[in-house]
C-alpha positions in Angstrom: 70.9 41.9 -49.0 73.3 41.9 -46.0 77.3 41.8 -46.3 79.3 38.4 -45.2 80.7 40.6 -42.3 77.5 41.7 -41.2 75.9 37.9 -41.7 78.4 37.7 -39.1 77.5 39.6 -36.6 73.6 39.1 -36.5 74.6 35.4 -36.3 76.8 35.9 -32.9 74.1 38.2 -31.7 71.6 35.7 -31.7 73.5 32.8 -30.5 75.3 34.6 -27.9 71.8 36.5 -26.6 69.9 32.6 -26.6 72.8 31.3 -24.9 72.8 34.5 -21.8 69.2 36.1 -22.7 71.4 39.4 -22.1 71.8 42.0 -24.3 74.9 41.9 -26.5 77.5 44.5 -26.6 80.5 45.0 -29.5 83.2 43.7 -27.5 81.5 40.5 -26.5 81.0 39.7 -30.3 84.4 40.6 -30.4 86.0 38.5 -27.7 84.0 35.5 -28.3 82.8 34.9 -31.7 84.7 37.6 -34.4 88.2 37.8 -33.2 89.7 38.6 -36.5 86.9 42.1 -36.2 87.8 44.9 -33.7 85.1 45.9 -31.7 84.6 49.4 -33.5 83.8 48.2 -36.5 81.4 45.5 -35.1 79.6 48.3 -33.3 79.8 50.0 -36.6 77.9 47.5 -37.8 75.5 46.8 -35.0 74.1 50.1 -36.0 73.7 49.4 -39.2 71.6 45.9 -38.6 69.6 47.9 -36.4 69.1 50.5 -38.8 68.1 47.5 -41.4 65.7 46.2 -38.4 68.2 43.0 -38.0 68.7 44.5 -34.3 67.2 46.8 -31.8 68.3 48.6 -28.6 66.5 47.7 -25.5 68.1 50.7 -23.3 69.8 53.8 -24.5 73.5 52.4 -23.3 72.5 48.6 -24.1 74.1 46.3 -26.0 71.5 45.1 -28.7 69.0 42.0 -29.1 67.7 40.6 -32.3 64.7 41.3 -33.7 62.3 38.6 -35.7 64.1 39.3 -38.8 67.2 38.4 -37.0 65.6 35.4 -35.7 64.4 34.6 -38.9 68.1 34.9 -40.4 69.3 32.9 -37.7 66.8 30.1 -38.3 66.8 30.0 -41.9 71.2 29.6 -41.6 70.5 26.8 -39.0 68.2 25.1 -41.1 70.1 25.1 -44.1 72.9 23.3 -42.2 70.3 20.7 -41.1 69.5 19.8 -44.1 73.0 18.1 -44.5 73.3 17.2 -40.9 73.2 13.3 -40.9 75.4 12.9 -37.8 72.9 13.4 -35.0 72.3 10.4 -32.5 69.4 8.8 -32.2 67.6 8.1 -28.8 69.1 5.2 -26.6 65.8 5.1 -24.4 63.5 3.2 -27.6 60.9 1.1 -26.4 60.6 -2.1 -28.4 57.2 -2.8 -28.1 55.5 -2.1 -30.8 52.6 0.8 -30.4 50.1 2.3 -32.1 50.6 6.4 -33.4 48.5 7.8 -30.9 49.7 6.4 -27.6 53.1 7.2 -29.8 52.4 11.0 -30.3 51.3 10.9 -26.7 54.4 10.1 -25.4 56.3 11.8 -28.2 54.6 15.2 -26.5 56.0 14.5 -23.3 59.6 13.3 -24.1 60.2 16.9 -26.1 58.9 18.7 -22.9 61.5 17.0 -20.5 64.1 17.3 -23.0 64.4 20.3 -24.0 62.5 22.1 -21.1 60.3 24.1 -23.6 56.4 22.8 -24.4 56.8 19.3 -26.4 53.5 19.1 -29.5 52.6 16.0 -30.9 50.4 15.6 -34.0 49.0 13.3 -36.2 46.8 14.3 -39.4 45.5 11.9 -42.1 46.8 12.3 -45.4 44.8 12.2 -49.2 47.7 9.7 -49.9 46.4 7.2 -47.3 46.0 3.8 -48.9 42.4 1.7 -48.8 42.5 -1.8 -48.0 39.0 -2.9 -46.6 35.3 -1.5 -45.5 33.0 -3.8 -43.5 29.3 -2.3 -42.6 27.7 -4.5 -40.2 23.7 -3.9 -39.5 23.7 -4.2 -35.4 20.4 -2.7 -35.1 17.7 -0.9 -37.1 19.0 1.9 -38.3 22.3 1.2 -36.5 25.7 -0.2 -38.2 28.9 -0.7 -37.4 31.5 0.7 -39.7 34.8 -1.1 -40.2 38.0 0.4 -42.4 41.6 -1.3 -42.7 44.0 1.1 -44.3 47.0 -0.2 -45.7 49.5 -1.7 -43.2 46.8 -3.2 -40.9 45.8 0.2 -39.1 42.2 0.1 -38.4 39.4 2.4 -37.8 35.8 2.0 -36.3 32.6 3.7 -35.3 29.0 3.3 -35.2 27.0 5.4 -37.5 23.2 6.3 -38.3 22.1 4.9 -41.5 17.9 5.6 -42.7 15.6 2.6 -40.4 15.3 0.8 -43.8 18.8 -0.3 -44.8 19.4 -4.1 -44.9 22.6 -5.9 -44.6 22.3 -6.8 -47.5 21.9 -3.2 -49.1 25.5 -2.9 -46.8 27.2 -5.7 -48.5 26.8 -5.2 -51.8 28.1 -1.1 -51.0 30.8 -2.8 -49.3 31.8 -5.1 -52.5 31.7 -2.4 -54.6 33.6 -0.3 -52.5 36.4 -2.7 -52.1 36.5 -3.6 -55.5 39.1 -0.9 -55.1 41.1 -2.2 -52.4 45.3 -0.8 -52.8 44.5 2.4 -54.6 44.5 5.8 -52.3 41.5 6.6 -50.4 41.4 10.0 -52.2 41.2 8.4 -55.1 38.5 5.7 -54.4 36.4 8.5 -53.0 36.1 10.3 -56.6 35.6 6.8 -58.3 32.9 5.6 -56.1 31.0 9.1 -56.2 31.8 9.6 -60.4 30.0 5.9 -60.7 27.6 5.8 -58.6 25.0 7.2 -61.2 25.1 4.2 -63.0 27.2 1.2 -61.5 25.4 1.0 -58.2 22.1 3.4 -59.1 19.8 1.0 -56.7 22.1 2.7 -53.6 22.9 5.7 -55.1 22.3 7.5 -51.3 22.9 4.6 -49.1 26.3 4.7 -51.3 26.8 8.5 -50.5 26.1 8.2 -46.8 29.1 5.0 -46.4 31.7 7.6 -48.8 30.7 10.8 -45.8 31.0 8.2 -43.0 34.4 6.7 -44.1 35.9 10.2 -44.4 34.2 11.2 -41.2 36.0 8.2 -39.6 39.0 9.1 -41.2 39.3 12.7 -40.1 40.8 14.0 -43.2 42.4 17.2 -42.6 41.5 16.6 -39.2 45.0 16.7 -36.8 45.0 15.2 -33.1 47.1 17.3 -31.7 48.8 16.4 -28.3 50.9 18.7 -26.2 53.1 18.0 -23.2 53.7 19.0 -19.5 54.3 22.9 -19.5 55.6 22.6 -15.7 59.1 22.9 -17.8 59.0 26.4 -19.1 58.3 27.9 -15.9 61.7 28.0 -14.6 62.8 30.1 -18.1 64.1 33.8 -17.5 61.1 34.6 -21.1 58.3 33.2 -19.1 58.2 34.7 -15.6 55.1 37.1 -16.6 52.4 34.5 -15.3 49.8 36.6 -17.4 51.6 35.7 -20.4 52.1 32.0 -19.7 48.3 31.5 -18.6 47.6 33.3 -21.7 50.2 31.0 -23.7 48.6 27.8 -21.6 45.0 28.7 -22.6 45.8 29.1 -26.1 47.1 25.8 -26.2 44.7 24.1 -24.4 42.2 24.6 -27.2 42.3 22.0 -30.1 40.9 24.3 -32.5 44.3 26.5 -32.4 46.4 23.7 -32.4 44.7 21.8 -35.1 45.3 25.6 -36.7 49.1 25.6 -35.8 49.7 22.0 -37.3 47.9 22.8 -40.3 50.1 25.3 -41.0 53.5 23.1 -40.8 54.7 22.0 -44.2 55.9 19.1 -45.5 59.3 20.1 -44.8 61.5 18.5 -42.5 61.7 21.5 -40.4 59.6 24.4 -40.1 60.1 27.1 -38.2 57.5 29.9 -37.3 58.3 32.9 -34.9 55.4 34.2 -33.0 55.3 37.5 -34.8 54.9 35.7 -37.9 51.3 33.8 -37.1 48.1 35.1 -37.0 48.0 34.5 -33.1 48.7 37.6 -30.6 48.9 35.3 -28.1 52.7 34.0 -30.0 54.3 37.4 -30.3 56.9 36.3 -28.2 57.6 32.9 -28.8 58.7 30.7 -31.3 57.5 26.9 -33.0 60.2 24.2 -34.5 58.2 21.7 -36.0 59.2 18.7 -38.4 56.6 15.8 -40.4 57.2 12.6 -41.5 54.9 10.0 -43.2 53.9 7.0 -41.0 51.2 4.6 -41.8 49.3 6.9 -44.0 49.6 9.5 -41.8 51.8 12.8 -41.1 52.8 12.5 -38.0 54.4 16.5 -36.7 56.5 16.8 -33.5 57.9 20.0 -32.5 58.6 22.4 -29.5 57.2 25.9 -28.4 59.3 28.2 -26.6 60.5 31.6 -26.5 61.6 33.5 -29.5 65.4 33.4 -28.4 65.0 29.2 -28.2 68.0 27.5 -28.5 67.3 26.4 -32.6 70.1 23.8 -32.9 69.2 21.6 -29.8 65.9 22.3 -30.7 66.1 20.7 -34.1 68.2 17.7 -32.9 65.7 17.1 -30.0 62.5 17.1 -32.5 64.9 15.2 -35.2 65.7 12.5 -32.6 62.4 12.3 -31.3 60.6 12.0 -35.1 62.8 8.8 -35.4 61.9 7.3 -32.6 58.2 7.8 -33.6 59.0 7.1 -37.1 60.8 3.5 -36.0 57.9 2.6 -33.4 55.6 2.3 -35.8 56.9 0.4 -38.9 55.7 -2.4 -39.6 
């Protein structure tokens, strides 16, 4: 545990060094954020932070930065007064159309890019608590059908899919009447009915039966996220990403939908997470750091956040992504 006083100082540290990305000297604290502390004993107790691996010297004669476990203090304060925050403005620039959650997150991606001048994500990932409305299999050639589910809400999902040359459509119709005999309950839940029963309420199609339940959560992509991730152009003109080898390296990573799918997956259900680049499995990330916040839309989580450097600017970062999650989460009702 750390004192109040030197709660303090870590705090100013790290606001003052996101703010000037300089180091941090005593009399700056001093001067600008603890004016009731001389500059001797803040220094005294710049060493000691260090000494707990709060801070760290980047010269011999610097001033100090924070480390990740400053960071991570400095987050963790920030997000506790988030959680109370209910003053934050919303985004003027809403368009009323009504549109669907990709084109959504697509544009979601974008707006957190421009605004905040760090890389804008934009994710969407099914959930096991997705409502089933209706399945429709429709035989459009041998061996060939067209698969059809409505989710709660209206949302809708298609593809075509391979069933065995002998199917009928009438083999399809009666697995689709049995199927939505369970139309309003969760998907998740349908799923274990339909495969628990199948040895006896609808023997005749036991693997026709098997094959629509594989298909539906194919179509579904549970677990699946789309991930979609906005213009970088932005972060170039940032004093942390000058070092082009890092930022092609940083680019590359996040070009590939397997990491991102990884990154998403790890968000919580929280309204904010936050995950420095130390802290993931990723080398790539050591030096930056992911805000990310989830909300539940049409029987999906939908995850926006930003990706930047480790000394990001947490409290516009939070009440970009906040203002941004609304406008997604406002677009889409209905």
């Amino acid at each position: 545990m750390i004192t109040e006083r030197q709660l303090e100082v870590v705090l100013s540290v790290v606001y003052e060094y996101i703010k000037s990305g300089d180091t941090v000297g005593s009399s700056t604290v001093a001067k600008k954020f603890l004016h009731h502390r001389s500059p001797a004993t803040i220094r005294n107790e710049m060493s000691n932070l260090e000494n707990l691996g709060f801070l760290k010297h980047t010269h011999t004669s610097s001033g100090r930065v924070p480390t990740s476990l400053g960071y991570r203090l400095y987050i963790d304060t920030v997000l506790e007064r988030a959680k109370d925050n209910n003053s934050i403005e919303l985004l003027q620039d809403i368009t009323r159309r009504k549109e669907d959650i990709e084109r959504s997150m697509h544009q979601a991606s974008e707006m957190l890019s421009k605004m905040s001048n760090y890389i804008g994500i934009a994710a969407f990932t099914p959930l096991n608590t997705i409502k089933f409305h209706k399945v429709d299999f429709v035989l459009v050639a041998e061996g060939t059908v067209l698969l059809v589910v409505v989710l709660e809400g209206g949302v809708l999902h298609k593809k075509m899919v391979a069933f065995s040359p002998e199917v009928t459509q009438d083999d399809l119709d009666e697995i689709c009447r049995y199927i939505n005999k369970f139309s309003g309950k969760m998907w998740s839940e349908v799923k274990q009915i339909v495969r628990a029963s199948i040895w006896n309420d609808v023997a005749q199609y036991r693997e026709k039966c098997v094959k629509a339940v594989e298909e539906i959560d194919s179509l579904l992509g549970i677990g699946k996220p789309r991930v979609f991730t906005g213009s970088f152009s932005h972060i170039m003109g940032l004093k942390d990403f000058q070092d082009l080898t890092k930022v092609r390296a940083l680019c590359s990573f996040l070009e590939e939908e397997e990491n991102m799918a990884h990154l998403v997956s790890t968000c919580g259900a929280n309204r904010f997470n936050v995950t420095l680049g130390a802290e993931s499995n990723f080398e790539t990330l050591g030096s930056t750091a992911m805000v990310t916040a989830s909300a539940d839309v049409k029987g999906q989580r939908a995850v926006v956040g930003l990706i930047g450097p480790e000394r990001m600017d947490f409290e516009q970062a939070l009440d970009t992504i906040h203002c941004v999650l609304d406008m997604i989460t406002n677009k889409t009702k209905g």
